[in-house]
C-alpha positions as CSV (number, residue, x, y, z in Angstrom):
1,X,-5.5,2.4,24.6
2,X,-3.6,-0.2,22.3
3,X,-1.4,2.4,19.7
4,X,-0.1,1.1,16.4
5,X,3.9,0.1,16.5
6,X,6.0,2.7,14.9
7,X,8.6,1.4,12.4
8,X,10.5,4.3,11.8
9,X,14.3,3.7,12.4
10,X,14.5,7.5,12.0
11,X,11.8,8.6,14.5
12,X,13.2,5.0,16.6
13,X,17.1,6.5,16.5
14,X,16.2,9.6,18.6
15,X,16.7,9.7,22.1
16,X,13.6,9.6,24.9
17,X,13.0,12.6,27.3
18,X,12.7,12.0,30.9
19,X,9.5,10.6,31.9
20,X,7.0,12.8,34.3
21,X,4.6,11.4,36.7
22,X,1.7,13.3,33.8
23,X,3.4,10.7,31.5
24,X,1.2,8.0,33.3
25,X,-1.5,7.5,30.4
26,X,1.6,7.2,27.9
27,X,2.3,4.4,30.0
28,X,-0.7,2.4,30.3
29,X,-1.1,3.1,26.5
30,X,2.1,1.1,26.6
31,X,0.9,-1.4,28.9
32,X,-2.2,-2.2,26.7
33,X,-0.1,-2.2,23.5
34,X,2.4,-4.9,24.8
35,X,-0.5,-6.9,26.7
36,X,-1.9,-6.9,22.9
37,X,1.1,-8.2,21.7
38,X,2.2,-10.2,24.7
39,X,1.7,-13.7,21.9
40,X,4.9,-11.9,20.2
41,X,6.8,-9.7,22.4
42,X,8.2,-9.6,26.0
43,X,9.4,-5.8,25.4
44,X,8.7,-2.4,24.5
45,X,9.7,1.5,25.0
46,X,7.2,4.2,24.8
47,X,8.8,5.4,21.6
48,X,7.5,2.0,19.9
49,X,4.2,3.4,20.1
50,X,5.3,7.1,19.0
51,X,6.2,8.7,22.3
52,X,9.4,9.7,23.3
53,X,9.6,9.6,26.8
54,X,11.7,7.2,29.0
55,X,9.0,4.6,29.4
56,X,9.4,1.0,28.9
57,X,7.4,-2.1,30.1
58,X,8.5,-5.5,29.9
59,X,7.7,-9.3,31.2
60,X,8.9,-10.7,34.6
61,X,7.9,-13.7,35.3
62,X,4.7,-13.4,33.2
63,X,3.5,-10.1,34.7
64,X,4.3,-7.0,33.3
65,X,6.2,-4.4,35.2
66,X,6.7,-0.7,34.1
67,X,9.7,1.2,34.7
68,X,10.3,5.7,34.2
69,X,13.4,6.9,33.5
70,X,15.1,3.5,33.7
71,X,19.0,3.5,33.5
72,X,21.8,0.6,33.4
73,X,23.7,1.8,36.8
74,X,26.1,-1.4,36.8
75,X,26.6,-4.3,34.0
76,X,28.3,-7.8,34.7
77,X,29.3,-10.7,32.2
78,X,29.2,-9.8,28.9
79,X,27.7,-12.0,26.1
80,X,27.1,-12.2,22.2
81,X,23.4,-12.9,21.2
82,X,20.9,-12.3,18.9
83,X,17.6,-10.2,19.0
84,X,14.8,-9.7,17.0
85,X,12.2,-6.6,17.5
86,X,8.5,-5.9,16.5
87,X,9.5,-2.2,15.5
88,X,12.4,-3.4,13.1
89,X,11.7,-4.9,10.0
90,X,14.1,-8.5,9.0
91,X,15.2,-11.1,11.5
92,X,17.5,-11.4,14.3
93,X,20.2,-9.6,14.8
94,X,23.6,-10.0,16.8
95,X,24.0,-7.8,20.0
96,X,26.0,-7.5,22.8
97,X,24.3,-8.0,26.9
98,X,25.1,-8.6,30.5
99,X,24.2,-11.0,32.4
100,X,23.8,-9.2,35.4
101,X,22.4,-5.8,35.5
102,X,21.8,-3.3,38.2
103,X,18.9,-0.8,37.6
104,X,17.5,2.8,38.8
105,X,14.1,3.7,37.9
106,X,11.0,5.0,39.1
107,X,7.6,4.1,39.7
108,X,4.7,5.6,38.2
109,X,4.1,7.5,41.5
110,X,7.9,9.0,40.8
111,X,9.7,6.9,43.6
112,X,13.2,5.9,43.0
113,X,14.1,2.1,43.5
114,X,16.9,0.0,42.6
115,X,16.8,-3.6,41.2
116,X,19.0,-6.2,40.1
117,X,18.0,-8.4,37.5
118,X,19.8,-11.2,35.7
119,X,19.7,-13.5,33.1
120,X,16.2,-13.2,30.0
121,X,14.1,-10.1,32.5
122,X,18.0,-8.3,32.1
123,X,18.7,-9.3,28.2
124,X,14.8,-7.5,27.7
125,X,15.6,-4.7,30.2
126,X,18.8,-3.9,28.2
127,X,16.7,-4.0,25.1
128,X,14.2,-1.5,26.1
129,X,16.7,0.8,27.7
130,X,18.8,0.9,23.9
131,X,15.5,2.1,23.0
132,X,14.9,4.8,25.2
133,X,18.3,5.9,24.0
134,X,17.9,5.7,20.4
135,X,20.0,2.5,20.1
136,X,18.8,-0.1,17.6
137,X,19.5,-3.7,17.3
């Protein structure tokens, strides 16, 4: 089901709980949210819908890949950007990402797996993760 974006920064500022496999409608709920937005956003955290659980979804390659209880495990090359972000109100703003990033996270069926990712699929992975921590841009 497509959920309206939450805007809060308070509600946005408060870190996720770990994600359970009964979490799995949360995250098709999140799946048909960003597939709704994908015109405007490559990105999003299950707390941009108004759940707080370690969810995020994001676009590889033009497909859409889900990760639970993702987590940065090892970061390489630092660089200065900019990001915007449909939950945040106002324009881009300056942020700090890797390059290179090494990930753990689990599948909707609760198996761990490890991936490395580099380059714009890291810069959004970072992104969500802040999210799933209560970091905003």
């Amino acid at each position: 089901m497509i959920k309206e974006l939450v805007h809060d920064p308070i509600f946005l500022a408060l870190k996720s709980e770990e994600a359970v496999k009964e979490d799995i409608q949360d995250a098709q709920d999140l799946l048909d949210t960003i597939t709704a937005h994908k015109e405007t956003c490559v990105g999003m955290a299950c707390n941009m819908i108004g759940v707080r659980k370690k969810i995020i979804c994001f676009s590889d390659s033009g497909k859409f890949v889900t990760m639970f209880n993702p987590e940065i495990i090892k970061a390489e090359h630092p660089y200065e950007t900019e990001e915007g972000c449909l939950s945040l109100l106002g324009g881009p703003r300056p942020v700090t990402r890797y390059k290179n990033i090494k990930v753990r996270y689990q599948t909707n069926m609760m198996q761990t797996r490890i991936k490395n990712f580099s380059g714009w699929t890291a810069q959004i992975i970072q992104h969500e993760i802040d999210h799933c921590n209560g970091v905003l841009i």
